[in-house]
N, C-alpha and C positions, 0 to 999 in steps of 0.2 A: 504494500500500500504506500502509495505517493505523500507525504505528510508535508505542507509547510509550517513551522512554529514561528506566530508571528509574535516577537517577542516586543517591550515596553520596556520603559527605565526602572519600574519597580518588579516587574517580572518578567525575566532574560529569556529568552527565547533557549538557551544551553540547559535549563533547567526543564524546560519540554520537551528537547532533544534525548538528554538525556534519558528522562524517565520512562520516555515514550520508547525507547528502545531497549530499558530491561525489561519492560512487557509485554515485547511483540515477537517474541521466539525469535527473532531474526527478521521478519518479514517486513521490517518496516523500511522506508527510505526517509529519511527526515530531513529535510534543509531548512534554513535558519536565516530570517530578518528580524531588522529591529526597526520598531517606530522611530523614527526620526524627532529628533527634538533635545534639548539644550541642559534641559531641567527636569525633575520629577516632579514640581509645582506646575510648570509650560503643561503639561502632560493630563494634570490633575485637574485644570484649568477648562481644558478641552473637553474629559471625562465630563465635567460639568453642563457644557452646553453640551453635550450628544444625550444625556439623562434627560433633558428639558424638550430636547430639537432634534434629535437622532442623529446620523452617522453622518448625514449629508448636509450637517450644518459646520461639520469641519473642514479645513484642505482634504483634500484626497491624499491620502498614504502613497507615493508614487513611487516608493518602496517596493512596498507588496504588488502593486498591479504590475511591476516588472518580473517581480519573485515569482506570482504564483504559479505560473507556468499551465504544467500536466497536475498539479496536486487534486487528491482526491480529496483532506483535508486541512483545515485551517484549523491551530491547534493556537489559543492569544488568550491573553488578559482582555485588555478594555482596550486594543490599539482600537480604530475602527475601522469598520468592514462595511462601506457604501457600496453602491452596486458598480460602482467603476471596477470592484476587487474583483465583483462574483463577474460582472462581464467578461473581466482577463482570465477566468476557470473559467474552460466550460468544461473540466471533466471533474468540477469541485462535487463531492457528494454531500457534505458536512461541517459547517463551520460549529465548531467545540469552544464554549467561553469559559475560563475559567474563574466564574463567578456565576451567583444566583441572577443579578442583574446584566440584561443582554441588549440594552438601549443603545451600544454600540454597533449593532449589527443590523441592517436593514432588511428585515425580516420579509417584508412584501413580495420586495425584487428577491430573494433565499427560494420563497416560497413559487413565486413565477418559473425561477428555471429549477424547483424539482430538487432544490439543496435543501438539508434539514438543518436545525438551527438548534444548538443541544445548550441546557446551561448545566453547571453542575451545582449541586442544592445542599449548604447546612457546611460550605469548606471552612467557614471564618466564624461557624455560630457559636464553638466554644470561648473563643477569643473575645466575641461581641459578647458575651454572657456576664463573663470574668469582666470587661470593662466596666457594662452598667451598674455590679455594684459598686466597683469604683470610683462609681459616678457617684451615686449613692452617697458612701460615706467621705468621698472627697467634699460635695456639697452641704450634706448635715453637719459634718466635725468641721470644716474650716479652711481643709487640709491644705488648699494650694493659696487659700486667703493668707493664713499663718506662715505659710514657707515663704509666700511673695514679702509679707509683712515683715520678717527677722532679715531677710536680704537686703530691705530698702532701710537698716540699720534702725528699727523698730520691735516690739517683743509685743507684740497683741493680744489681746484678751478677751475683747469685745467686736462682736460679727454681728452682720444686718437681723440673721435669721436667726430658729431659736436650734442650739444644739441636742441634739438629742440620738438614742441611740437604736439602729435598726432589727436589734430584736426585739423581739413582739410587735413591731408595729403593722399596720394594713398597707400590703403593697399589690398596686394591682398593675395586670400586665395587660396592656392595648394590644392583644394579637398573639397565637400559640403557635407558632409555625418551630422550626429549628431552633433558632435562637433562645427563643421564651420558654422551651423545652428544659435546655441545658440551663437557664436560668432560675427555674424552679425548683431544679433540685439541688441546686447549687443554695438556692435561699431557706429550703429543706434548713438546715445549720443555724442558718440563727432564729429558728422556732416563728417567724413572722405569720401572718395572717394575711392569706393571698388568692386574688382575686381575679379572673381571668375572665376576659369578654375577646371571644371572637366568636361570630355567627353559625363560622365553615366547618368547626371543630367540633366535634360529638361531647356533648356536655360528662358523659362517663368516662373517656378519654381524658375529659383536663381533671377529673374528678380524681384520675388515678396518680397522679402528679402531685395528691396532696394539695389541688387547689379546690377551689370554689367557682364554679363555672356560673358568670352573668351574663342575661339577657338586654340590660341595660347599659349600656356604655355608658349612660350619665352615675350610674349608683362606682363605676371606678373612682371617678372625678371627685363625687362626693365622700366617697369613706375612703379614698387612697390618702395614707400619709407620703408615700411615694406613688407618682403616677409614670407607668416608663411604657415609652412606644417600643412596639417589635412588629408591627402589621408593614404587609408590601406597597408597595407604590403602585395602585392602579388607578383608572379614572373612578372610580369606587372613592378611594381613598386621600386624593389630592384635596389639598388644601381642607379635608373633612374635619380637624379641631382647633375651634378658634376661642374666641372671649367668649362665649355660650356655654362652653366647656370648661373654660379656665375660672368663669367668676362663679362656680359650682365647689372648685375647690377649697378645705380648710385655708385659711391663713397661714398655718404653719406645714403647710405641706409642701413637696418638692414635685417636679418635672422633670423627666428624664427622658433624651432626645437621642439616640448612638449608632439610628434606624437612616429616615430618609426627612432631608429638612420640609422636601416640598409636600409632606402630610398636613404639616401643621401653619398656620397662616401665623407667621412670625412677626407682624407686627402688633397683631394681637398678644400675643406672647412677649416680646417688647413691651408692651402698656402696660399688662397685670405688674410685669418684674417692676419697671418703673415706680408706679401707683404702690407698690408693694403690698401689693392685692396677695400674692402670696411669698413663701418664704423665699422661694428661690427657685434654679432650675439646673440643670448642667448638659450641655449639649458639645456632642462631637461631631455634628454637620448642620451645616448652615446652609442658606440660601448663596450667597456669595462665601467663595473660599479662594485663597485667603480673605480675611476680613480684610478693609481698609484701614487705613492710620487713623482717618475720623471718622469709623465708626462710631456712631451711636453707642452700638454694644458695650463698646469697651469703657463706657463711665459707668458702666452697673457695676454693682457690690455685693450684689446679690447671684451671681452668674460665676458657674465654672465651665472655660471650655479646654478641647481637644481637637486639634486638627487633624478630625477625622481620620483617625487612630486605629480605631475601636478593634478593627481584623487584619489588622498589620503584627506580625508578630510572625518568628518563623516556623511555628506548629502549622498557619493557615496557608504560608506558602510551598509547605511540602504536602497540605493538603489539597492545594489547586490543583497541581502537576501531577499528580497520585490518581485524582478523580479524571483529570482529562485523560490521562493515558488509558486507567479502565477504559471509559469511553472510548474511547480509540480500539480498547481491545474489542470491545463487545460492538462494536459495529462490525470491521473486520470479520465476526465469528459469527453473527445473527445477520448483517446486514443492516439492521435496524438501532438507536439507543432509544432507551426508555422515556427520558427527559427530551424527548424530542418536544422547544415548545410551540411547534409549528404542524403537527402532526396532521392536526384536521385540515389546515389546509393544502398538504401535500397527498391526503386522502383522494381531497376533491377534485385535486389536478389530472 
């Protein structure tokens, strides 16, 4: 099988090479580009508008449409994949992303010539789990207020919000997928009381998790002493929690953000934190990344961020490479991947 791994600055293309050929008996052929670009910001930048605008709102990769050749697959991060790529394949069967989110890839024209469009699902969810409570107790205890505070030659004592500690308290999770998974049992530990609303999920499934499965999105809002997003980015879900939401929650409650920023309508989130409608919030993706020097943002006292961080670690980048090469393997063997998420309409073609 003809592979190319189109590799990014934060994930190298030798790393898909590699892996993708201790699990292809021999049978693989893999050749190796890299996105073109200056920075892992420049990069991240882009990521951004293809999430919002898709593939074809960036330059064209003129990389890859040189690279792809005869390749049967395209094995990438988040380079992206307009139809200029899949026009340069035409014996492409398979573009492989090595993330849950595939807004890089232009799925329609995928789908037009008969190429399948695979994501692979839950690579970074341990990672993003482990971060949110970090968010968590970063935000309650002070943590990065007090370490900023003794650096700027100050010894603090006194924070916006009130401190308090996350065992026993009600933390509710917006959404059960992978993530909010590993999260739950992870919060299992400190004996909390936890509250889970997502519609898609079988109420005795999140029941066995040790949680408490609600019908109500507003009853999170309202009994959440932490309220922390884990649901996907669909037209479902964009911009779906604003100040309706927010001024439901206690006073001394938090927000927690580590998901996708375009769920939640930020400058409603802006005005509670403001108004200090509530305690606080801690978020690791923003609408704009990087932030600007005059942000807004950066005069709250009540906010801790992360630039979007949260599945960066190197457990989730040997789990990318891991999962796309399965993929890789199980197409080769069946023909077919499971995560195909275009399947219906390469049904209909």
């Amino acid at each position: 099988m003809e592979i190319l791994a189109f590799g990014d600055l934060l994930l190298d293309s030798k790393a898909f090479r590699e892996t993708i050929e201790k699990t292809s008996d021999g049978d693989a052929n893999v050749r190796e580009v890299t996105w073109s670009g200056d920075t892992i910001e420049e990069q991240h930048h882009l990521q951004q508008i293809m999430e919002q605008d898709g593939p074809e709102a960036v330059p064209v990769p003129e990389e890859a449409v040189e690279a792809v050749g005869n390749a049967e697959v395209l094995a990438l991060h988040f380079a992206p994949v307009p139809e200029a790529v899949l026009e340069a394949g035409p014996n492409l069967k398979a573009v492989i992303v090595a993330r849950a989110g595939y807004e890089n890839v232009n799925v329609d024209a995928a789908s037009e010539r008969g190429v399948a469009v695979v994501n692979v699902q839950g690579r970074n969810a341990p990672a993003v789990a482990e971060q949110a409570i970090g968010l968590m107790l970063a935000e309650s205890r002070d943590i990065a207020r007090a370490d900023a505070g003794i650096k700027a030659g100050r010894w603090p004592k006194e924070f916006p919000g009130p401190s308090y500690e996350l065992a026993g308290r009600t933390v509710g999770l917006i959404g059960f997928g992978h993530v909010a998974r590993h999260l739950a049992r992870r919060l299992l530990g400190f004996r909390v009381r936890l509250l889970v609303y997502d519609p898609y999920v079988d109420g005795d499934f999140i029941a066995s998790y040790g949680a408490e499965p609600v019908n109500d999105l507003e009853k999170i809002f309202r009994e959440g002493d932490f309220v922390s997003l884990h649901a996907r980015l669909t037209d479902e879900t964009r911009r779906f929690i604003g100040r309706e939401q927010f001024d439901l929650m206690k006073p001394s409650a938090y927000f927690i953000n580590n998901a996708r920023s375009r769920m939640v309508r930020y400058g409603d989130l802006y005005d509670v934190l403001k108004e200090g409608r509530i305690a606080g919030a801690a978020l690791d993706v923003h609408d704009d990344e990087p932030l600007s020097e005059d942000s807004p943002w950066l005069q709250l006292e009540n906010v801790t961020f992360t630039p979007h961080i949260a599945g960066s670690t190197i457990d989730t980048w040997q789990n990318s490479v891991r999962m796309v090469a399965e993929a890789v393997r199980e197409l080769a063997d069946s023909g077919r991947c499971r995560n195909t998420v275009n399947a219906e309409a390469l049904e209909r073609a």
